[in-house]
C-alpha positions as CSV (number, residue, x, y, z in Angstrom):
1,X,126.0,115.0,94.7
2,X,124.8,111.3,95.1
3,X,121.5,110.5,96.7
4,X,120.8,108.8,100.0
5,X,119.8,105.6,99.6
6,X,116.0,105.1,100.1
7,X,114.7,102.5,101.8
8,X,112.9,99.9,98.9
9,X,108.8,100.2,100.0
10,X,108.0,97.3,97.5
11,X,107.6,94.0,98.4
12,X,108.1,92.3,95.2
13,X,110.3,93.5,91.9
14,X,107.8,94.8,89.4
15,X,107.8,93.0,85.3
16,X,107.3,95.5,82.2
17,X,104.7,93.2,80.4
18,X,102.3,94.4,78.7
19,X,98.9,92.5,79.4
20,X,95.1,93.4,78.3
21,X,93.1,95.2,81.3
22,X,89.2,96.0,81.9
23,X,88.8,98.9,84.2
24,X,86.2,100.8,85.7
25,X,85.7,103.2,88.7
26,X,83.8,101.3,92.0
27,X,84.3,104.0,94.6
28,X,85.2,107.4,95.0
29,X,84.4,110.7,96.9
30,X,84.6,112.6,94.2
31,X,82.4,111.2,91.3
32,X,80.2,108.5,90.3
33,X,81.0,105.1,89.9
34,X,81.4,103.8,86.9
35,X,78.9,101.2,84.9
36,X,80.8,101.0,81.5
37,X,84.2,99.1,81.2
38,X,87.4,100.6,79.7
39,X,90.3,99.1,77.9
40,X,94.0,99.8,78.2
41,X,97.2,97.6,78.5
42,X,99.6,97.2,81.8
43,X,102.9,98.6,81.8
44,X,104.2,96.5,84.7
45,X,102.8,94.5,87.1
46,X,103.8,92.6,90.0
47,X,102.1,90.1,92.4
48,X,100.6,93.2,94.3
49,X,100.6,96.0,91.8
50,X,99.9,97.2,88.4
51,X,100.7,100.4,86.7
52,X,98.9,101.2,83.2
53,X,97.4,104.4,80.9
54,X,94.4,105.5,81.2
55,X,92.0,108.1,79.6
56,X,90.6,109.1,82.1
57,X,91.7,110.7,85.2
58,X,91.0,109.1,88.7
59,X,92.4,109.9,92.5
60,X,94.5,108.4,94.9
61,X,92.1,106.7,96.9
62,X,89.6,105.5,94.1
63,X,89.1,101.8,94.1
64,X,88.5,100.3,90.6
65,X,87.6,97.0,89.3
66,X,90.3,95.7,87.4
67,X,90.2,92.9,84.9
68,X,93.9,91.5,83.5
69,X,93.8,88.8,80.6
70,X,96.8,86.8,78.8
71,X,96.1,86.5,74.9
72,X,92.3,87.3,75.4
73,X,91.5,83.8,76.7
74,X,93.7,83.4,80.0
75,X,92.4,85.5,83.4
76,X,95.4,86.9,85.2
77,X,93.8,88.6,87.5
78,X,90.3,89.6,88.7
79,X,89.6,92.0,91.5
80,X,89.8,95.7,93.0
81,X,92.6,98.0,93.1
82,X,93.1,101.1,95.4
83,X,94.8,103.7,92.9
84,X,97.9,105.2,94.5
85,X,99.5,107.3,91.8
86,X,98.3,109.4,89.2
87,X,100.5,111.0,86.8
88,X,99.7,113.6,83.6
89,X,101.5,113.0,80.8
90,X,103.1,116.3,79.1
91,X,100.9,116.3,76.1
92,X,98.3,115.5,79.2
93,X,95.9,113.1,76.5
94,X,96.5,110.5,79.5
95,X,97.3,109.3,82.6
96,X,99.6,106.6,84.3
97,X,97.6,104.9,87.1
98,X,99.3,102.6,89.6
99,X,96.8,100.3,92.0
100,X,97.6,98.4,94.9
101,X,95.9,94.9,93.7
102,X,93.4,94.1,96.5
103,X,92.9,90.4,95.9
104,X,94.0,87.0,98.2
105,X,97.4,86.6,96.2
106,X,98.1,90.6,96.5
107,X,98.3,90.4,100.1
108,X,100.6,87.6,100.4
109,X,104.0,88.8,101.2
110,X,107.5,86.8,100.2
111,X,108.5,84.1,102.5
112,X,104.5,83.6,104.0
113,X,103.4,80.2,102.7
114,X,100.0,79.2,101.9
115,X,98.6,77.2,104.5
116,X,98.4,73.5,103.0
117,X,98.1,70.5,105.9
118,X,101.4,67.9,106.0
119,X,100.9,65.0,105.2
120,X,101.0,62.2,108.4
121,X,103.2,59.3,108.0
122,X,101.8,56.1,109.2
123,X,103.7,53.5,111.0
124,X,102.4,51.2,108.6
125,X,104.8,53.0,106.3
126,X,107.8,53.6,108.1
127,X,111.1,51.3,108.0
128,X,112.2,49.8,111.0
């Protein structure tokens, strides 16, 4: 039997890299936030998204602060994600996260420009 084909709800195509991340719990209605930062690595990101392992379990709905750094030195990214899938692993030790990035370049979508002022020609400049 073949599938119907589903409508793609991603804006942009996601990258298996594998990058440092900081994470910690900022909101949620069903526990504390979260003072101490955790460690993990990405398993694919994209302009708007992230998906990664974690050790501890959170809810869709949770907002966490998310640091992601290149080599140790480079800042990637810097910001909150809203998580919107959380899956158990079989062995359930941990958990695969996915977060809607929540910063200024998350929300750009393909084909909007940043808004940078032409330059004006003079007529000093122009050829006759």
């Amino acid at each position: 039997m073949v599938k119907p084909m589903i409508k793609e709800r991603r804006s942009y195509s996601r990258t298996k890299r594998i990058l440092s991340i900081e994470y910690r719990l900022y909101k949620s209605r069903r526990q504390p936030t979260d003072q101490e930062w955790h460690l993990s690595t990405t398993e694919d990101i994209s302009p708007e998204s992230l998906s990664f392992y974690s050790d501890y379990e959170y809810h869709p709905g949770d907002i966490l602060d998310v640091r992601v750094v290149m080599s140790g030195l480079l800042e990637v990214f810097k910001g909150q994600g809203e998580v919107t899938r959380v899956e158990q692993k079989r062995l359930g030790a941990c958990f695969f996260i996915a977060l809607r990035l929540a910063g200024q370049d998350a929300r750009r979508r393909p084909g909007e420009r940043s808004k940078r002022v032409a330059k004006k020609s003079y007529p000093s400049t122009k050829r006759i």
